[in-house]
N, C-alpha and C positions, 0 to 999 in steps of 0.2 A: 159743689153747687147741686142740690136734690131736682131742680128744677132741669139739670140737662136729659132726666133718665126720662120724668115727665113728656119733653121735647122729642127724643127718640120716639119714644111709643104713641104718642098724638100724631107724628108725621108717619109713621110706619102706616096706622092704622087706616087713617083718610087717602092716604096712596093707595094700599093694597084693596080697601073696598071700591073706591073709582076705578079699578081697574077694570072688573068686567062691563060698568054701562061705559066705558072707553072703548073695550071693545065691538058691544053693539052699537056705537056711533060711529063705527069705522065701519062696520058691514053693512051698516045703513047708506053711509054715503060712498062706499068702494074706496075709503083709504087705506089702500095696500102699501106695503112695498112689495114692488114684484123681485121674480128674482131675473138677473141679468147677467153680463160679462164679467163684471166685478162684484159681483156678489156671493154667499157662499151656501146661501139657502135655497132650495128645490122650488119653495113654492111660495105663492103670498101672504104675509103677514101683515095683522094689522100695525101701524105707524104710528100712534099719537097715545104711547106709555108717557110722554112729558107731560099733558096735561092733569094726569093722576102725581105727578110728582110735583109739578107748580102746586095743585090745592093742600097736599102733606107741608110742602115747605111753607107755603105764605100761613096756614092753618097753624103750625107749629109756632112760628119767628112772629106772627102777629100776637098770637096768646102771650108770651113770653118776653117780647120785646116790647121797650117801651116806643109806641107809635107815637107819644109827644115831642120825640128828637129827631130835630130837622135832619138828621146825619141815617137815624135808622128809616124813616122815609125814602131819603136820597139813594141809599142801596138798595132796599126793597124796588126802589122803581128800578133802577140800572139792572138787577135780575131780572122783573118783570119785561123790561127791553126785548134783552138777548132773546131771555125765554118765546116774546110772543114773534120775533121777526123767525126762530127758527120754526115755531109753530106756522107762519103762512109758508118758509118753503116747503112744510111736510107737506101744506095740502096743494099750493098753487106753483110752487118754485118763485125764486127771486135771483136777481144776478148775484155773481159772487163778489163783487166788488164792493156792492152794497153792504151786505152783510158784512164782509170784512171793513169798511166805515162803519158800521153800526159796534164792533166789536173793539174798534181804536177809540171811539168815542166812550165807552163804558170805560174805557182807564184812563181819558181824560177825566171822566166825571168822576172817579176816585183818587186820583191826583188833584185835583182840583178840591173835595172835601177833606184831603191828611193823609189818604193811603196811597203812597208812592214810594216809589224808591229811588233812593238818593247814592246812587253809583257813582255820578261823575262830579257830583257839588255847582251845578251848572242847571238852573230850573227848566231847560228848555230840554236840553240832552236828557235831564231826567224823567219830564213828560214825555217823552219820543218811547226813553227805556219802560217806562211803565205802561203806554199803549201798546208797544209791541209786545212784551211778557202778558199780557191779557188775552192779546188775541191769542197768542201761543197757545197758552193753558187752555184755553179754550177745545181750537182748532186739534188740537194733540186729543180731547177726550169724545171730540167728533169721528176721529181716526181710530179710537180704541172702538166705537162701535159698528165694527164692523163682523163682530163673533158673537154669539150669544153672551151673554152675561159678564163679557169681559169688562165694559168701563162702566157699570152701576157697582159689580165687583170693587172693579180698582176705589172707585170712588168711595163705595164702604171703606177701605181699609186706610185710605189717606185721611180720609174726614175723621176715621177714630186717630189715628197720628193727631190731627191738631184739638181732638179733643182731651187728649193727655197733656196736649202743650198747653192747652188753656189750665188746668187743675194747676200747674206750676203756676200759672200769668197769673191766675185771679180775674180774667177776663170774661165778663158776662157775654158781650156782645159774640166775643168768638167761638164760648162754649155754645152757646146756642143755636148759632148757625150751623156749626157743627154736630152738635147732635140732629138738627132738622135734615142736614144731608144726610146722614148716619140711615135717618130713619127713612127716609124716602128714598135712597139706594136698597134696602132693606125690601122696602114693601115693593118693588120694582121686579125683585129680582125675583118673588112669588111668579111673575108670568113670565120673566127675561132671561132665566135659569135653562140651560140648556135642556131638552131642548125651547127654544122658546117659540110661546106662544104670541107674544105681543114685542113691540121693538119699540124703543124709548123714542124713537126720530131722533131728531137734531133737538129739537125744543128741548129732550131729555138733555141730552148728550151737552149741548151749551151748556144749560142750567148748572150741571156737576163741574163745568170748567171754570164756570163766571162765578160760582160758588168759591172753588177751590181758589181761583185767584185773588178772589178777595179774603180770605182767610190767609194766604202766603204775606201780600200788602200787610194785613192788621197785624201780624207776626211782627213784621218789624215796625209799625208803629208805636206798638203798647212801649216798648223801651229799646228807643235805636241805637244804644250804646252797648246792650247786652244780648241783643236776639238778633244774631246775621241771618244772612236769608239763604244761608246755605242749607239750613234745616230745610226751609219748604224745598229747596232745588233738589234735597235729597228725598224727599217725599214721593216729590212727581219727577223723579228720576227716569221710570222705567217711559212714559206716555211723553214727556218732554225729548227724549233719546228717539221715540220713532217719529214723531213730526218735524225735529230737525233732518233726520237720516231721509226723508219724502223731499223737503226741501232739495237736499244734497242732490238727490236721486235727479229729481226735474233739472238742478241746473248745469248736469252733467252729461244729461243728453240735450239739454237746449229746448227743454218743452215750456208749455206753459207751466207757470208756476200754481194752476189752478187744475190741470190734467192729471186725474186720477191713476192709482196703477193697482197691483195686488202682489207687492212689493214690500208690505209692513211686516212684522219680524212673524205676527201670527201667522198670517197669509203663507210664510216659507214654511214652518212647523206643518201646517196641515197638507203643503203640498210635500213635504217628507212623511207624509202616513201620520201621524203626531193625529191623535184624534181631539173632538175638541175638548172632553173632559182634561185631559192630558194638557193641553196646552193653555187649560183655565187653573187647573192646579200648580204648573210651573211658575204660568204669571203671578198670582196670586200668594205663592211662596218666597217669588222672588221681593214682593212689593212689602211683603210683612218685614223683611231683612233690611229694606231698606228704612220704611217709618221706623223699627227697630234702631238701624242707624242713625237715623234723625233724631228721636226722640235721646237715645245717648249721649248724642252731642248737648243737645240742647240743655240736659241736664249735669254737662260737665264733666261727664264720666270717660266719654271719647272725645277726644280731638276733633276738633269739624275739621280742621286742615287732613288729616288721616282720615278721617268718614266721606268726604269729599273724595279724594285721591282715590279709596277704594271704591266709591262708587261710581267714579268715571273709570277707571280702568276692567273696572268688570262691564262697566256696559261698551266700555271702547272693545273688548274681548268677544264678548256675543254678536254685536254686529257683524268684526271678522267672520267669526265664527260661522252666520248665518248667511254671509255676504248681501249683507241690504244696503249694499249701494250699487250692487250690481244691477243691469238694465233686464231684468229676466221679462216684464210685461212693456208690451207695447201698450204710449201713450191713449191715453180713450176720454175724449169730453165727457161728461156727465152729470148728473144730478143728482147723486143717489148715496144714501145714507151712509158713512162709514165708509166710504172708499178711495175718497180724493182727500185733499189737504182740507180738512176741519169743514163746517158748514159753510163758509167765506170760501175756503179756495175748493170749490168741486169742480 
């Protein structure tokens, strides 16, 4: 499809030019992030790199996509959702409970138009399983942003994963969502790249989760006899592995399930000296190994049962390894980007 390469570089472009009067709108109106207990930056950044990356994605998927299907409507607004309820927490805060209703409801609303998953054969347990996997994916790539350039990163490399998946599928809808993430992680990472100048927020940071979750969804819709959904599990292996492992963490010391910590596998790396280029190159190598994985599976060359197997046992390995269920940070309420369980649970 000539049209996905068109789609990269339309959303790259409109991202990375928005990006500096995004800047000047944030030093116009003092939207920082500062930096705090759980944070790992010195000083204040501007916050609202998502709204250069909503106008790359909708600029991209609107050109490309056809807006007469009540179905491509329907998702474009459930991104637009996510995107703008984490845009008022960059600038005002919201509770997290909310957000996290706002994020169950975006996989009702694609359970409800065909993209769901069908685990248990039971339409109710399956909605339950499809809101919860949403917020996850989510919430998991709110957590990745807590380093420079780690989940625009990650998100380049997964979103090119399903855009290999799409060239096998013949799937227009998902190459192109996929290339507009491609491209708008891209043009992101011009100011997100360590060291960074600008920080995605949450509005960034949803955006690539609610993306990514609905491209895992379309994966097994296009043919649910032949595309298991262990491809995308192996995909977002590495970002799925530390927001369970934050889960674990809180329900082991009995906190809330919304108290942040500095606790996540990066967090341990750089309090072992691990700089952060270093710990942007491991993730990053490890994540290729895994779409790597996936896409093998997917095309029948690996086992997913053996791609699966090795991809939990290495991430069951590194956790050990890292001990991130260990209680090293005391519980701390907060607000603040990248450091609590996803934008719903900070």
């Amino acid at each position: 499809m000539p049209n996905q390469y068109y789609c990269v570089l339309l959303a790259f472009l409109v991202c990375a030019a928005l990006l500096p009067a995004v800047k000047r709108l944030a030093r116009r109106f003092h939207l920082f992030d500062p930096p705090g207990p759980l944070k790992i930056h010195s000083g204040p950044i501007a916050r609202l790199g998502g709204i250069a990356m909503a106008a790359g994605l909708l600029a991209s998927s609107g050109v490309f996509l056809p807006l007469t299907s009540w179905k491509t409507v329907m998702f474009l607004f459930v991104f637009s959702t996510v995107w703008t309820v984490g845009l008022v927490d960059d600038v005002r805060g919201l509770p997290s409970y909310f957000r996290f209703c706002i994020q169950m409801a975006a996989g009702a609303s694609f359970w409800f138009a065909g993209w769901h998953l069908g685990w248990f054969g039971t339409p109710l347990l399956d909605l339950g399983a499809t809101c919860l996997f949403v917020a996850l994916v989510i919430n998991a790539f709110n957590l990745l942003d807590g380093m420079d350039g780690l989940a625009a990163s990650m998100g380049l490399l997964i979103s090119m994963g399903f855009l290999m998946l799409s060239a096998r599928a013949s799937d227009a809808t998902e190459a192109i969502m996929a290339a507009s993430l491609l491209g708008v992680c891209a043009g992101v990472l011009t100011a997100n790249a360590p060291p960074a100048t600008i920080f995605m927020g949450d509005s960034g940071s949803t955006l690539i989760g609610v993306v990514l979750a609905f491209l895992s969804l379309n994966w097994v819709r296009i043919e649910p006899a032949n595309h298991s959904m262990i491809v995308p599990l192996i995909f977002l292996g590495i970002p799925l592995a530390d927001v369970v492992l934050a889960v674990l963490r809180r329900a082991r010391r009995r906190a809330r399930l919304f108290d942040g910590d500095r606790s996540h596998y990066y967090d341990i790396l750089l309090r072992r000296r691990w700089t952060v280029g270093r710990v942007l190159e491991v993730s990053l190598g490890a994540t290729c190994a895994l779409v790597l994985a996936g896409w093998l599976s997917a095309r029948g060359i690996l086992s997913a049962g053996l791609a699966a197997g090795i991809t939990l046992a290495g991430l069951a390995g590194a956790a050990y390894f890292l001990g991130s269920l260990q209680l090293e940070s005391k519980p701390t309420r907060n607000n603040q980007q990248g450091t609590s369980l996803g934008s719903a649970l900070d």
